[in-house]
C-alpha positions in Angstrom: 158.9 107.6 -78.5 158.3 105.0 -81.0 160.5 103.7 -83.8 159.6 101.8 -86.2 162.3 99.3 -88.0 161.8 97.7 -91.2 164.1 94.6 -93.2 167.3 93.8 -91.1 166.9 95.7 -88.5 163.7 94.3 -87.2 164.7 90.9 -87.7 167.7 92.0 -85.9 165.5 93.4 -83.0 163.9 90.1 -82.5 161.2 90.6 -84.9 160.0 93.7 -83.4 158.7 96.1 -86.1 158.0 98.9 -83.4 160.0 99.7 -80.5 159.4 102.3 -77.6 162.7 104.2 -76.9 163.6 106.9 -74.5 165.8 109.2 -75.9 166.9 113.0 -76.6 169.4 112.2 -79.8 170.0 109.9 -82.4 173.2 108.9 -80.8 171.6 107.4 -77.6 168.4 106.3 -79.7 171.4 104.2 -81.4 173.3 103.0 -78.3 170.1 102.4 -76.5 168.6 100.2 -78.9 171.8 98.0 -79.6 172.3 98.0 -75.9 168.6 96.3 -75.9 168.9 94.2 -79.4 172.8 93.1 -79.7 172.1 91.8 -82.7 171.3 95.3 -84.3 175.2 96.2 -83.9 176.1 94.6 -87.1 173.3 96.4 -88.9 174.7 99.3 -87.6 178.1 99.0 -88.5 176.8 98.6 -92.2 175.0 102.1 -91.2 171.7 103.2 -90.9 169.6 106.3 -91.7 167.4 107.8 -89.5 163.9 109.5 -90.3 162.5 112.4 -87.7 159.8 113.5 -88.7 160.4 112.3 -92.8 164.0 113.8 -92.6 166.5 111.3 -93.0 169.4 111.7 -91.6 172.5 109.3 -91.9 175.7 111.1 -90.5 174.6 113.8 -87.7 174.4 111.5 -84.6 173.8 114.9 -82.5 170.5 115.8 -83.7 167.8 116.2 -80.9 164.5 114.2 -81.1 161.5 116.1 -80.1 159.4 113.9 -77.7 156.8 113.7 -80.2 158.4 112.9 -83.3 157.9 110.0 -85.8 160.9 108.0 -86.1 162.2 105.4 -88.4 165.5 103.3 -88.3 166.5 102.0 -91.5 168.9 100.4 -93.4 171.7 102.7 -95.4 171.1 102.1 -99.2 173.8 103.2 -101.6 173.4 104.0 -105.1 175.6 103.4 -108.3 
């Protein structure tokens, strides 16, 4: 599949704005993509959201990704 990272995270993945990623859940789509881009560790740590299919989820790591699904990683953003 295809995510797409924007702001920190895709300057932490080299520059890449795109990345093709095999995975069945957010949790491996995480560890698989800081495995490739070490860099993107810190970004995580900070925490991330992630978009299926324009549902953004930020705290359930388990959810499946269907094989077709459009995926974004992005930055947490906290309100006040």
């Amino acid at each position: 599949m295809q995510v797409s990272l924007n702001g920190a995270l895709r300057s932490a993945a080299d520059g890449n704005g795109s990345v093709d990623v095999d995975a069945a859940t957010i949790r491996e789509l995480i560890t698989k993509l800081v495995d490739r881009f070490p860099k993107l560790s810190a970004e995580v740590d900070k925490g991330v959201a992630v978009a299926i299919d324009g549902v953004v989820y930020r705290d359930d790591w388990t959810m499946r990704i269907p094989d077709d699904a459009e995926v974004f990683l992005m930055p947490r953003i906290a309100g006040g």
